[in-house]
TORPAMI-557465 format. One record per residue (C-alpha): x, y, z. Coordinates in Angstrom, 3 decimals, padded with zeros to 6 digits. Layout:
<recs>
{{X Y Z}} ...
</recs>
This chain:
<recs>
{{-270.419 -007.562 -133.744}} {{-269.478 -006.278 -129.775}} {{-271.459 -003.661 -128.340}} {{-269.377 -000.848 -127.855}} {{-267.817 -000.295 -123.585}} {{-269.369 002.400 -121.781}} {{-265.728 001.508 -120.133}} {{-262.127 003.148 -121.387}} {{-260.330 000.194 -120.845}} {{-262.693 -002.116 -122.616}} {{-262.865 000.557 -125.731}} {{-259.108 000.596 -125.621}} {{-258.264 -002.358 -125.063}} {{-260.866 -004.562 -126.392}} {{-259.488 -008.155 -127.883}} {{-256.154 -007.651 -127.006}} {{-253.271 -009.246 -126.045}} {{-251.189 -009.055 -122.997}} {{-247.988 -011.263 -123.562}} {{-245.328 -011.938 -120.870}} {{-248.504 -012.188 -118.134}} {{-248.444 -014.956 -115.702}} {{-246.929 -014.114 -112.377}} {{-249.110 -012.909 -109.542}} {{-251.801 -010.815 -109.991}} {{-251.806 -012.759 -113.490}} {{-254.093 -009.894 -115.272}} {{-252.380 -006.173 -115.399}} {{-251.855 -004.777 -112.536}} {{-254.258 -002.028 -113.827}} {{-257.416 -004.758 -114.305}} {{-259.566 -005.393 -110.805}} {{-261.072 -009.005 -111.488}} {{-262.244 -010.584 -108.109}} {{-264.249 -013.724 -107.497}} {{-262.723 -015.182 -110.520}} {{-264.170 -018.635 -112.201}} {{-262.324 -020.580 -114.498}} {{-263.352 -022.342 -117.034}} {{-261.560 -024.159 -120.194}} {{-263.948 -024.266 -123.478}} {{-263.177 -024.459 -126.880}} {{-262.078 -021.484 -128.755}} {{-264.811 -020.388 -131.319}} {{-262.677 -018.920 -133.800}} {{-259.944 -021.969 -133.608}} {{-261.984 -025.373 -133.519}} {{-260.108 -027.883 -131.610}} {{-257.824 -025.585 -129.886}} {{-258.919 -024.475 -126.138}} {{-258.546 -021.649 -123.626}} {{-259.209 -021.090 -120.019}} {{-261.976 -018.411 -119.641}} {{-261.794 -016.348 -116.225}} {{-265.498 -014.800 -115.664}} {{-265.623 -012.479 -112.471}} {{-266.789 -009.209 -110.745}} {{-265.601 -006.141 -112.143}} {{-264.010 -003.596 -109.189}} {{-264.685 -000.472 -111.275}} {{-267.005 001.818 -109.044}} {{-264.010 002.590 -106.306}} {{-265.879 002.923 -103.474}} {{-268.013 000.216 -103.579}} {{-267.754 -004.224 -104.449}} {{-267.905 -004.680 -108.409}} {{-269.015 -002.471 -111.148}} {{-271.179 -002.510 -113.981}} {{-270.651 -004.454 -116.124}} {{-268.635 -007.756 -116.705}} {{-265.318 -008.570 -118.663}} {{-263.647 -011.730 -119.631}} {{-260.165 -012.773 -119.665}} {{-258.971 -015.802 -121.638}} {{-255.687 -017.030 -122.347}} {{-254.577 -020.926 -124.760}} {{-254.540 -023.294 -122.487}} {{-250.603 -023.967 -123.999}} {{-249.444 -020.749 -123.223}} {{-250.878 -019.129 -119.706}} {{-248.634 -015.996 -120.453}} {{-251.180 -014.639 -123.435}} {{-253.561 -013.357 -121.389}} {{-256.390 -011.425 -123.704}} {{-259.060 -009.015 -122.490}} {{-261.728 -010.530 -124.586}} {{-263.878 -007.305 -123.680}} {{-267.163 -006.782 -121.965}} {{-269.539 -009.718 -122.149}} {{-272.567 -008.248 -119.943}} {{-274.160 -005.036 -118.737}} {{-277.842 -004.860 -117.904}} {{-279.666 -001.359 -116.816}} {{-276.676 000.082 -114.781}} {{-277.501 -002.623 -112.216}} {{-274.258 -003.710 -110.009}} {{-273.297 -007.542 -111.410}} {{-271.667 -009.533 -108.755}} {{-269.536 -012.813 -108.650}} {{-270.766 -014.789 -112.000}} {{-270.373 -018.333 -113.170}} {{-270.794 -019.732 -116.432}} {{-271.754 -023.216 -117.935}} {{-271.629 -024.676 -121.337}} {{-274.409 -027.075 -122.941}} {{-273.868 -029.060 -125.858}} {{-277.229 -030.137 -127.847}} {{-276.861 -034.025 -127.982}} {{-278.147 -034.107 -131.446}} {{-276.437 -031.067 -133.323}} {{-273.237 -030.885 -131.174}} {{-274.197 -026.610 -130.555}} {{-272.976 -025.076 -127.943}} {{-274.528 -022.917 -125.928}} {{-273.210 -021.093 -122.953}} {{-275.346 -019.331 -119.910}} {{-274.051 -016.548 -117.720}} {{-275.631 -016.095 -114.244}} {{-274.877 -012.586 -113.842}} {{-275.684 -011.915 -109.347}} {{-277.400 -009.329 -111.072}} {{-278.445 -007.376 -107.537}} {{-281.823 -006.328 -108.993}} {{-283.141 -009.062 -110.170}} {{-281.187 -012.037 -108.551}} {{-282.071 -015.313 -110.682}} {{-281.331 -013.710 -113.900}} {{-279.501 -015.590 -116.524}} {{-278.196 -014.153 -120.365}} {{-277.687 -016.577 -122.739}} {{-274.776 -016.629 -125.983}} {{-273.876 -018.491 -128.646}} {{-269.678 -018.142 -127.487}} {{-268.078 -018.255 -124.529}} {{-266.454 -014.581 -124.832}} {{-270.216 -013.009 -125.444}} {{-271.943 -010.928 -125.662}} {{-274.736 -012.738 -123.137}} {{-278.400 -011.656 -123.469}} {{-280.601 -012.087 -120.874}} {{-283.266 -015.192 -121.516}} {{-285.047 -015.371 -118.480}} {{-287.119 -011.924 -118.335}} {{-290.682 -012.129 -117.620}} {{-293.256 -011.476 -120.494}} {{-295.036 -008.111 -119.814}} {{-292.089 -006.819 -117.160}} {{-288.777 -007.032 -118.895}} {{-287.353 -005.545 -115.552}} {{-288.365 -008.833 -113.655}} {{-286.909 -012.121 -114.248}} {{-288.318 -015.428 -113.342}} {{-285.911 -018.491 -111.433}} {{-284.806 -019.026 -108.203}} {{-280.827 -018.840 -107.924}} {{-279.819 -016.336 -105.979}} {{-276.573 -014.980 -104.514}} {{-272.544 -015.812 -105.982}} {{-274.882 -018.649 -108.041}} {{-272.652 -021.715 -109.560}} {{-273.888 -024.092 -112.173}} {{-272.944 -027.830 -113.119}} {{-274.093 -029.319 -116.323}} {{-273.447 -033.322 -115.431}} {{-271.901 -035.613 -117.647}} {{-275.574 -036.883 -118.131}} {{-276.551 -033.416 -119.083}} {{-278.550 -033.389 -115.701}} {{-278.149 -029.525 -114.515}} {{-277.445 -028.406 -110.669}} {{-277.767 -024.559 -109.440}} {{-276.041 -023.808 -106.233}} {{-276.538 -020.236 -104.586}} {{-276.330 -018.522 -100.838}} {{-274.893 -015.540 -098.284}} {{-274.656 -017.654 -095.053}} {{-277.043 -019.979 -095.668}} {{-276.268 -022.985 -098.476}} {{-278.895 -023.536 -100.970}} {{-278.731 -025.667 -104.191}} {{-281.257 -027.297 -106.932}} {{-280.979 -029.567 -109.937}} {{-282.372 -027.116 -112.265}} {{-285.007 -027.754 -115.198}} {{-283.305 -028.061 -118.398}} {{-285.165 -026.267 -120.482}} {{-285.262 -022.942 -118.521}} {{-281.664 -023.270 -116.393}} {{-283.179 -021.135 -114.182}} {{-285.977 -023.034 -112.630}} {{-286.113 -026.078 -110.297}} {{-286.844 -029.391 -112.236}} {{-290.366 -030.604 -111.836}} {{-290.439 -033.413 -109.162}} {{-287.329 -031.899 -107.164}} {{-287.190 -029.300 -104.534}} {{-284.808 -027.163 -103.297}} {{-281.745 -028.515 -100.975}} {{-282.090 -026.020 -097.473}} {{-278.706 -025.830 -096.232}} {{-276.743 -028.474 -098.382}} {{-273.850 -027.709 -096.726}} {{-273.559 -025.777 -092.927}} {{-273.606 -022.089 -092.560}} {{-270.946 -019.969 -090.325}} {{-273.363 -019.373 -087.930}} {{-274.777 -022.658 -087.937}} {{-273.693 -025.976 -085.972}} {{-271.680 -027.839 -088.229}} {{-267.875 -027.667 -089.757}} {{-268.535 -026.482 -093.430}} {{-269.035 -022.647 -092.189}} {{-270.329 -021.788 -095.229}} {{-270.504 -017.941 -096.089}} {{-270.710 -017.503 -099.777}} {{-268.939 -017.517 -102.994}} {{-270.270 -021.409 -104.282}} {{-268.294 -023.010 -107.015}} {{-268.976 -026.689 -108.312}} {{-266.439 -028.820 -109.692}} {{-266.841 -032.574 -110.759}} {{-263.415 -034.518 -110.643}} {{-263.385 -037.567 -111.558}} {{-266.693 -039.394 -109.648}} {{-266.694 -036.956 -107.255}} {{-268.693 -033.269 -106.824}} {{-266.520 -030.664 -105.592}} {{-268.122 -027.701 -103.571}} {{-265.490 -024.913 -103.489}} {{-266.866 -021.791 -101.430}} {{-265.722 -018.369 -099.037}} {{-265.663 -020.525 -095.417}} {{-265.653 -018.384 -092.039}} {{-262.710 -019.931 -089.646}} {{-263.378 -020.030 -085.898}} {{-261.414 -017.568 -083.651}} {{-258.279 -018.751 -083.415}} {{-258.033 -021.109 -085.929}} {{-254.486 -021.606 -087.435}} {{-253.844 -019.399 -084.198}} {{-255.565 -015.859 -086.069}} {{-258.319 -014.412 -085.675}} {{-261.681 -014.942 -087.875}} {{-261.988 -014.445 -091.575}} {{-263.849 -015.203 -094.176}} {{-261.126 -014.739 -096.476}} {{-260.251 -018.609 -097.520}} {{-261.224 -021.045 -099.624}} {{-262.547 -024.475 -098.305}} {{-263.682 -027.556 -100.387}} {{-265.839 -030.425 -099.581}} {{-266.916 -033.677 -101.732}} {{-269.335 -036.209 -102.209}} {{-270.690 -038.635 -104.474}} {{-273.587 -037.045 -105.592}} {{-273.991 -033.220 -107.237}} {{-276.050 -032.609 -104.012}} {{-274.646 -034.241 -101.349}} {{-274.593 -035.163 -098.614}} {{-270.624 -033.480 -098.459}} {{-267.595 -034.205 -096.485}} {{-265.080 -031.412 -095.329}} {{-262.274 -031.167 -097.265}} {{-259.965 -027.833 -096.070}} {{-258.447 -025.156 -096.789}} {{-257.789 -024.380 -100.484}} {{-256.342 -020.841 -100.154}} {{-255.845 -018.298 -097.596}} {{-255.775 -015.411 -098.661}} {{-254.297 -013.380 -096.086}} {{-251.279 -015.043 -096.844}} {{-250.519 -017.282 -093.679}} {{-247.287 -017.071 -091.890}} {{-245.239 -017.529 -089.181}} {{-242.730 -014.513 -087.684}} {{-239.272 -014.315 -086.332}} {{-240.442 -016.065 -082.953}} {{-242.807 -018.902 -085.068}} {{-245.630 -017.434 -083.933}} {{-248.749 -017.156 -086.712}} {{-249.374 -014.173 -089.039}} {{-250.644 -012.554 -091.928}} {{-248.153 -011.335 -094.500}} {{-250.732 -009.420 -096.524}} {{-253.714 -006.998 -096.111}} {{-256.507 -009.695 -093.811}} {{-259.064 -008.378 -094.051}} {{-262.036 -008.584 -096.890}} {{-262.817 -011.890 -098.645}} {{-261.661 -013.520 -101.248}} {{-263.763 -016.173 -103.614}} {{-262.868 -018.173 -106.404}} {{-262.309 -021.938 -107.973}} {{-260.270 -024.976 -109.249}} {{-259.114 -025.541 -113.063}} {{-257.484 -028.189 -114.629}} {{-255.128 -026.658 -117.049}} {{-252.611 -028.275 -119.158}} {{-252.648 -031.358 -116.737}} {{-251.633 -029.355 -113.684}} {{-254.653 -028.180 -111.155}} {{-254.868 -024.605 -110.040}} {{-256.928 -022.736 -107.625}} {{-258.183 -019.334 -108.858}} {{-258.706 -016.471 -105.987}} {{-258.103 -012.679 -105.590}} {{-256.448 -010.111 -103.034}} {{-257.074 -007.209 -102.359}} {{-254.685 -003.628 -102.454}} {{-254.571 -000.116 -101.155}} {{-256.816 000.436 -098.076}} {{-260.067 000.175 -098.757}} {{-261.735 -003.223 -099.973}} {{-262.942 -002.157 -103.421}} {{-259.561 -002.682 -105.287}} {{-259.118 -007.082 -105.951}} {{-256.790 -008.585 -108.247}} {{-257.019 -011.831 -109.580}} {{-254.709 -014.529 -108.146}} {{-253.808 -018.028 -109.043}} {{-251.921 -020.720 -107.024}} {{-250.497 -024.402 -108.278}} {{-252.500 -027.374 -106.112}} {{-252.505 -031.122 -106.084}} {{-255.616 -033.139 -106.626}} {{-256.129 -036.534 -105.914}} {{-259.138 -038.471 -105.396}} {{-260.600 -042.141 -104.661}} {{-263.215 -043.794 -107.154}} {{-266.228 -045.485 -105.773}} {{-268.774 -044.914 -103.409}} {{-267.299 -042.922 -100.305}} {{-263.932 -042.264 -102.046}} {{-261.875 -039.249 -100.457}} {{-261.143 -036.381 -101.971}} {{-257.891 -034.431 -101.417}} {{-256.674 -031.177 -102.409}} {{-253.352 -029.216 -101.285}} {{-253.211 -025.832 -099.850}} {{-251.836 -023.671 -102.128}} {{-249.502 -020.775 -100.991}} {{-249.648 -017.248 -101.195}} {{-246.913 -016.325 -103.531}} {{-245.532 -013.882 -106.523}} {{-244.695 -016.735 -109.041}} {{-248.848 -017.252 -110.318}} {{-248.482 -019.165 -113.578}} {{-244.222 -019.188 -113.428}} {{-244.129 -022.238 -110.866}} {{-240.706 -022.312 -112.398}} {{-239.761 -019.419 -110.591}} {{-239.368 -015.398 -111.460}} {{-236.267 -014.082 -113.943}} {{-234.495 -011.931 -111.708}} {{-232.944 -010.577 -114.501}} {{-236.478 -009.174 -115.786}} {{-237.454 -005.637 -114.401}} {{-240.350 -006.161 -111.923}} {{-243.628 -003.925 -110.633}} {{-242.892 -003.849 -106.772}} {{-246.408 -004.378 -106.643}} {{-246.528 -007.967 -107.251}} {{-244.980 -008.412 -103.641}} {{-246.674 -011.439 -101.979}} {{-245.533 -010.389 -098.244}} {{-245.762 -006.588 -097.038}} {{-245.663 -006.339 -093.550}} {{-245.076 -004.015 -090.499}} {{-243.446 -003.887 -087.149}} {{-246.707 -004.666 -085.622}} {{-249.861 -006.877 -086.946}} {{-252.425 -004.698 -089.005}} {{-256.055 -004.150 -086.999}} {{-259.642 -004.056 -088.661}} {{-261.019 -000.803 -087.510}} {{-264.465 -000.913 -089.562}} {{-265.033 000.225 -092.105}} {{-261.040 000.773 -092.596}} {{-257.702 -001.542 -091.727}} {{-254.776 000.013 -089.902}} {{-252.173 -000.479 -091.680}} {{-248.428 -000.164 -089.935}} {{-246.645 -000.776 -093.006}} {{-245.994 -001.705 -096.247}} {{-249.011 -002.542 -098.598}} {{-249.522 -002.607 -102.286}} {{-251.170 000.792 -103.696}} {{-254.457 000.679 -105.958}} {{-253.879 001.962 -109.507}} {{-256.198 002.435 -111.835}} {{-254.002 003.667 -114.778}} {{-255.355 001.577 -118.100}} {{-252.274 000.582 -119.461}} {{-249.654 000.781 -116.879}} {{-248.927 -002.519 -115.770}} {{-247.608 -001.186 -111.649}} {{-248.311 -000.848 -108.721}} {{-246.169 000.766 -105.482}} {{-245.562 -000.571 -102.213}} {{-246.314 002.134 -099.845}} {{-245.950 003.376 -096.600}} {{-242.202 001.267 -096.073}} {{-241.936 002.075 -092.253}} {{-239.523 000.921 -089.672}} {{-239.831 -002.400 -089.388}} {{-241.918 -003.286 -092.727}} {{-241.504 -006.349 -094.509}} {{-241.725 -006.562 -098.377}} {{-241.326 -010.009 -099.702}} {{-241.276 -011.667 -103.546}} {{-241.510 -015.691 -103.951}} {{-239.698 -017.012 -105.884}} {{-237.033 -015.886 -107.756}} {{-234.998 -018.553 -109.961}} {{-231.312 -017.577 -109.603}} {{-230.342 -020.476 -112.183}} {{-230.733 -016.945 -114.407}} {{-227.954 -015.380 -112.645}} {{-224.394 -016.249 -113.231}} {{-222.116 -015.158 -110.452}} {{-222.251 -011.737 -108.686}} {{-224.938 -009.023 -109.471}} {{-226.650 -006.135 -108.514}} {{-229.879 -005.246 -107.249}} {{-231.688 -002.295 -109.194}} {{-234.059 -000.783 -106.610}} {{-236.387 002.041 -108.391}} {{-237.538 004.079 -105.034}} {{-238.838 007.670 -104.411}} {{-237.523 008.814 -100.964}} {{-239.696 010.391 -098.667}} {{-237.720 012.478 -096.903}} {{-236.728 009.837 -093.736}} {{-232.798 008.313 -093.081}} {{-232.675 004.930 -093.368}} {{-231.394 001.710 -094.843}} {{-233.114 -001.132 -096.940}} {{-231.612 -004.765 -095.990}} {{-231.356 -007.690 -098.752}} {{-232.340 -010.614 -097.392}} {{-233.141 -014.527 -099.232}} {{-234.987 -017.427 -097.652}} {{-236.740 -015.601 -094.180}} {{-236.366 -012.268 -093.638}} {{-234.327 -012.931 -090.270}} {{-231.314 -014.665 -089.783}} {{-232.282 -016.826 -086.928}} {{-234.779 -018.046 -089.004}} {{-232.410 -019.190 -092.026}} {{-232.049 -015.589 -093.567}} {{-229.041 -015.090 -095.498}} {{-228.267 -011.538 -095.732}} {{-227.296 -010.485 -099.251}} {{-226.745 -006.897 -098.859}} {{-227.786 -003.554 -098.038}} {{-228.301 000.147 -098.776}} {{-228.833 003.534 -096.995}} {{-231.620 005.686 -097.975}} {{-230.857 009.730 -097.245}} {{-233.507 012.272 -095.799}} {{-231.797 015.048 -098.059}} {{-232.544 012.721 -101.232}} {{-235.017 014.181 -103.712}} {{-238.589 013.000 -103.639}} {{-238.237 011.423 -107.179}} {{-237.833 008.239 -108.959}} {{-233.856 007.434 -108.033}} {{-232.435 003.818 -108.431}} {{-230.354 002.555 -105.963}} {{-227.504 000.372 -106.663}} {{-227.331 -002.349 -104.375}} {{-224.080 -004.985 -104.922}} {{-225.281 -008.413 -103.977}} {{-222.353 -010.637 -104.696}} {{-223.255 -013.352 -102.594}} {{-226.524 -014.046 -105.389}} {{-223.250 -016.484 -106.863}} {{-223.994 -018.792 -104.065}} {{-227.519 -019.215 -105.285}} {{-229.293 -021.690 -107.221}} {{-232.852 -022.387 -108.085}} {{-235.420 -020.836 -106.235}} {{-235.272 -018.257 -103.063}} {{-237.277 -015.525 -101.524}} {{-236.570 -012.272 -101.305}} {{-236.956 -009.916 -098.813}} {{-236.434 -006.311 -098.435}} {{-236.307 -005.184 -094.798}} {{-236.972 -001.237 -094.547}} {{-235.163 000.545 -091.304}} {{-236.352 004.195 -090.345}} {{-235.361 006.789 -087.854}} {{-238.478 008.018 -087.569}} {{-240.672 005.174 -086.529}} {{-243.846 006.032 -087.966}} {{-242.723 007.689 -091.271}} {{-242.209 006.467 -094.610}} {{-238.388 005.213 -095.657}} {{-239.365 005.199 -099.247}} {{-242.404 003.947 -102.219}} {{-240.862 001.027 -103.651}} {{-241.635 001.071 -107.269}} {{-239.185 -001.383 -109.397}} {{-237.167 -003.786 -108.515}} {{-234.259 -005.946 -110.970}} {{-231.386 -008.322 -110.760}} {{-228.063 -006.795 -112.959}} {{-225.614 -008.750 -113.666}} {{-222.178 -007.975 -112.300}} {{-221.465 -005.601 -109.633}} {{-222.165 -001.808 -110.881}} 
</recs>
């Protein structure tokens, strides 16, 4: 039987499901799952039948990275809309877990599996807990005997396992600095007799060398090829920003421990734009990191990340994105993987139902009239951004702090849904500001291929409550397939708040 949460959510919610799930953040907008790793294993209680298995930090202590304790997410790999909080899996002393991954190993001879989570406990680094199913609960097997508070292995930070084809087992670990092992079977915590560590397998960010390593290791094997997925530092001005540590990068080789070839850029997660004049931006909050993998799921590839809300850095939600991966057999082959892009549609690559009543916080562009600025240990925000919210069971989040000149965007909606004119339900609560709210599809400005849909003014002398505005968009009958939206917030009082944006829905007709 589960232990019992020290958490609410986990003793509310424990083994339950969450249908209708699968747009960006794919988890409730209530659940804070960063440095997610994916993983599809069979389901214990349905032999034959398999789910993806998302194993991450838990951002549950507010004011600081991660939490606690960890939780686990699965969903059938036929239906990606069933997400289940499969409950907590690990907790250890009160010790802060970070970023986890988890491996399975089959016994050759029996067929058991057996699955290893390595924790990032912070207190004891190379620990490992061991369980008999892939949801837990995970008991630690690596503690020395005489002082259960010390463990015994070498991994250390945002650790990532492989167990090879061959059942051969690689560790790979590091802040800065790349480190990575095969590991000796038998413990799967401790360096194989005969072998030695690999110092630097791939090049730090402050080290000569492309890779820029900073943390966050993941291993995938595709095909004949090794995959090394990991948090990469970009040079100032790179992609014309500024530095960050918030993408994902790949590299490849032939063998689980190099040497490795540069790949690119996986995801950025500050959401990578252009503006009105071309010039490059972020659409979303820049700065923090983000960390994460690749899954095959279904036949389609996906690259798992989070983002990050409200204004501190302590508040990520887990993120997915649709890739392409391709790769060449045979000594020297390339590997190549697409960028994926920053959007609201997660799982629903089809597009969103406009028709469906949506959580203004899964917005995948909130801007302001001028760029946001780090000013450690807090970002200046001008804008619009996504607000934290914490409420187990309430499945929202607000936009925020909609000034003149803020930017709130939502890709893709699929107007197939939509059958000639409509309106646009927009739950606000005014703040107490005159202004308007423009419609916009495709760009947010005109001279870049904006197509203005409507608009709607927002009154100083309205009450600060939850009010719907009515918005006829009747040129939505000219639409097909998918389009952005945008919502472009005017203010006569430049620094103030228009409005929190709170829903947001397609009606059909004009009401």
């Amino acid at each position: 039987m589960r232990r019992p949460s020290a958490i609410l959510l986990c003793a509310l919610f424990t083994a339950v499901m969450f249908p209708a799930l699968a747009q960006n953040p794919y988890l409730p907008l209530w659940e804070h799952i960063p440095d997610g790793e994916p993983h599809v294993f069979e389901d214990p209680d349905r032999p034959g039948c398999y789910r993806v298995y998302v194993y991450g930090s838990h951002d549950n202590l507010i004011t600081e990275y991660c939490g606690r304790d960890q939780v686990v997410w699965s969903a059938p790999v036929d239906d990606l809309t069933a997400w289940r909080l499969d409950g907590v899996i690990f907790e250890h002393e009160g010790n802060v877990l970070y970023a986890p991954d988890v491996c399975e190993v089959k016994d050759p001879v029996t067929g058991k599996k057996t699955y290893y989570l390595y924790p990032n406990n912070q207190n004891n680094m190379g620990m490992i807990a061991r369980s008999d199913r892939p949801d837990g609960p995970f008991r630690p097997c690596n503690l020395k005997e005489g002082r259960p508070w010390e463990t015994y292995g070498v991994t250390g930070f945002d650790p990532a396992v492989l167990v090879d084809d061959d059942g051969r087992v690689y560790a790979y670990w590091g802040f800065g600095h790349s480190f990575a092992a095969e590991m000796d079977p038998a413990t799967m915590c401790t360096v194989k007799p005969g072998t030695e560590i690999v110092d630097g397998m791939v090049s730090g960010h402050q080290e000569p060398g492309i890779f820029r390593f900073f943390e966050a290791s993941s291993i995938r094997k595709i095909g004949d090829k090794y995959v090394f997925i990991y948090s990469r530092v970009t040079e100032d001005g790179e992609f014309g920003l500024g530095s960050t540590n918030g993408t994902l990068a790949y590299a490849y080789g032939d063998h689980p421990l190099g040497p490795f070839t540069y790949g690119g850029t996986i995801i950025d997660a500050r959401a990578r734009e252009t503006d009105e004049a071309g010039n490059p931006v972020f659409t979303t909050i820049p700065n923090g990191n983000t960390h994460g993998s690749l899954a095959e799921i279904g036949g389609k590839w996906y690259v798992f990340y989070h983002r990050h809300t409200g204004t501190d850095e302590y508040s990520r939600q887990a993120m997915v994105a649709p890739v392409s991966v391709s790769y060449e057999e045979g000594p020297g082959g390339r590997v190549s993987i697409s960028e994926g892009e920053y959007t609201s549609e997660g799982f629903r690559t089809e597009g969103l139902d406009p028709l469906t009543r949506w959580s203004a916080g899964i917005a995948c562009w909130t801007t302001g009239p001028e760029p946001a600025r780090q000013e450690w240990p807090k970002v200046y925000y001008p804008g619009s951004h996504v607000a934290v919210q914490r409420e187990v069971g309430l499945d929202h989040n607000p936009v925020i702090n909609n000034t003149d000149g803020s930017i709130v965007g939502y890709r893709y909606f699929n107007f197939d849904a939509v059958d000639g004119p409509a309106t646009l339900c927009l739950e606000i609560v005014p703040e107490g500001v005159d202004g308007s709210i423009e419609i916009m599809a495709d760009s947010p400005w005109e001279s870049r291929g904006g197509m203005k849909l409507g608009g709607v003014a927002v009154s100083a002398a309205s009450p600060k409550q939850l009010t719907t505005l009515k918005v006829p968009v009747p040129a939505v009958a000219g639409l097909s397939g998918k389009h952005a939206l945008y919502l472009v917030f005017n203010a006569d009082k430049p620094a103030a708040s228009l409005c929190e944006l709170h829903y947001l829905q397609f009606m059909p007709g004009i009401r």
